[in-house]
N, C-alpha and C positions, 0 to 999 in steps of 0.2 A: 488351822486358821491362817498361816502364814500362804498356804496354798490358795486361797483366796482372796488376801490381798494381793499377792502378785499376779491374779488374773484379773482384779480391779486395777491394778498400777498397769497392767500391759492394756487394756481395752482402755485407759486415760490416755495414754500414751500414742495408739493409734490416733482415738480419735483427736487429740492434738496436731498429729500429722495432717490428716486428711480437713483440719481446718485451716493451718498452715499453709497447703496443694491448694486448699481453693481459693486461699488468696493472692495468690499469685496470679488468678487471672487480670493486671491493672493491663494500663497500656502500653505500648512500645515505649522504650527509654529512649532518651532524648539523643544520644548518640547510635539508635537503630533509626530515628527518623532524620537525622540529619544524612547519614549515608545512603537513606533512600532518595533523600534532596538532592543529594549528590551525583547521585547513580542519571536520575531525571535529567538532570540539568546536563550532563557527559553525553548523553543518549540525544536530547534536543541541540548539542549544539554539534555532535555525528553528523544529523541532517543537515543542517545549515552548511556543513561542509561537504556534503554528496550533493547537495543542494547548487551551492557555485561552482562546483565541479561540473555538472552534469550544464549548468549554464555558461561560464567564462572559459573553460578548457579547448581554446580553440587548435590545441594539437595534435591531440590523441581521441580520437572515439571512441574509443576500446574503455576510455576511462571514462567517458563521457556513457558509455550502455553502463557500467560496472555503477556506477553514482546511482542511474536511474534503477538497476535491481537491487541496490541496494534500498533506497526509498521505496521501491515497489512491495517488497517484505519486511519491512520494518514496523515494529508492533508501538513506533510513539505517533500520537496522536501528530495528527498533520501532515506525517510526510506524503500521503500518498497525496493530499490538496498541493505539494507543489508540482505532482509531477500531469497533475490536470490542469494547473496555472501555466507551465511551460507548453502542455499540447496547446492552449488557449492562446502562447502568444506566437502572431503569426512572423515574430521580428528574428525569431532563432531557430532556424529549418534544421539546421545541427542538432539541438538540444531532441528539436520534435523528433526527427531518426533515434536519437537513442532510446528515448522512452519506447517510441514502437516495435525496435527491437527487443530491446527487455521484455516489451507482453509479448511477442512473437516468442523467447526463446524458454520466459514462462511455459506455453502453452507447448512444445514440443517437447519442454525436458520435464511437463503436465506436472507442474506445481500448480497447488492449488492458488488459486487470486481471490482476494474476497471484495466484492460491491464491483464484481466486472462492472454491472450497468452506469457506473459511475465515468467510466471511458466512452461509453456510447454518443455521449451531444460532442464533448472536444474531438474526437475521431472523425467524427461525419462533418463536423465542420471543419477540419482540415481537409477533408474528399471536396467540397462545395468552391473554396479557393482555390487547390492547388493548379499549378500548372505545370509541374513536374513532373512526367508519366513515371520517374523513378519513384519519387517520395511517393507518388499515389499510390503506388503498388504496395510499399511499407505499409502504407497505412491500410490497404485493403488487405495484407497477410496480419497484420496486427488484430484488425478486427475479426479473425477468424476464434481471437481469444472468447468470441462470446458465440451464443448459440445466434441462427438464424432466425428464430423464433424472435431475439430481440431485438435485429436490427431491421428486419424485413419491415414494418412498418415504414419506419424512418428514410429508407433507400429507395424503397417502392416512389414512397409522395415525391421524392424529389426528381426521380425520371417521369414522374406523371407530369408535374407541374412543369407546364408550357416556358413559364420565366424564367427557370434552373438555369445558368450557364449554359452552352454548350460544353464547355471543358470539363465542368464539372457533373453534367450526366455521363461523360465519355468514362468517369474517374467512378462514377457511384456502379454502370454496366460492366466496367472492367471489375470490379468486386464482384458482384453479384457472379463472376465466372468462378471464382473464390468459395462460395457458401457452394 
């Protein structure tokens, strides 16, 4: 008999456990979400400083490409929107070089990029202003970051279209030597 209660007392005893184990599914403790708040908050304001780097750093380029692949692979939401904010502005030709090197040097040291098509309208609208046959060239080896397939549409209509600048069909034909 005693050999039977202690095989009742061990199967209580598990099953004790295993109701113990499954409560323990609650939710993260208040000091693993606050570190995670933490972690967010470290990570968003990273950007914010690759961010003015890559914009006010008027000394060094090198820091200025370094800011933009940083934000270029960076998994917090947003950064990649400033560095299509800065191709977008036409007031800091500085900044727009380092971004296009970053996807230039993406694509040759063939890390992957994700939402390339994302750089497609600020790219080609830097080709439609510039006057810079240097910077245009940047931005024509930048855009090699994407396949032909997606820009061929977009570079086609603007060498068709009679109104194009001159400068800037001279800028969208000198790509097209590129693809």
């Amino acid at each position: 008999m005693s050999a039977a209660r202690s095989y009742i007392l061990v199967i209580l005893s598990l099953a004790g456990t295993l109701q113990a184990l499954g409560g323990q599914e609650t939710p993260p403790a208040a000091g693993d979400q606050a570190a995670a708040t933490a972690a967010a908050q470290a990570a968003q304001k990273q950007v914010g400083i690759n961010r003015d780097t890559l914009i006010d750093n008027t000394r060094d380029q090198k820091k200025r490409v370094d800011a933009a692949t940083l934000l270029l692979f960076s998994d917090v939401p947003g950064a990649r929107k400033e560095l299509i904010q800065v191709l977008r502005d036409a007031s800091n030709p500085s900044a727009q070089a380092a971004v296009c090197q970053a996807l230039i040097t993406a694509r040759e040291d063939k890390k992957p990029v994700t939402n390339k098509p994302e750089f497609i309208e600020p790219l080609i609208g830097i080709l439609k202003s510039e006057k810079d046959p240097a910077r245009a060239d940047l931005v024509a080896r930048a855009l090699l970051l994407l396949s032909y397939d997606d820009v061929q549409k977009q570079l086609e209509a603007l060498v068709d279209d009679p109104n194009t600048p001159r400068t800037a069909a001279f800028n969208i034909i000198n790509t097209l030597k590129y693809e």
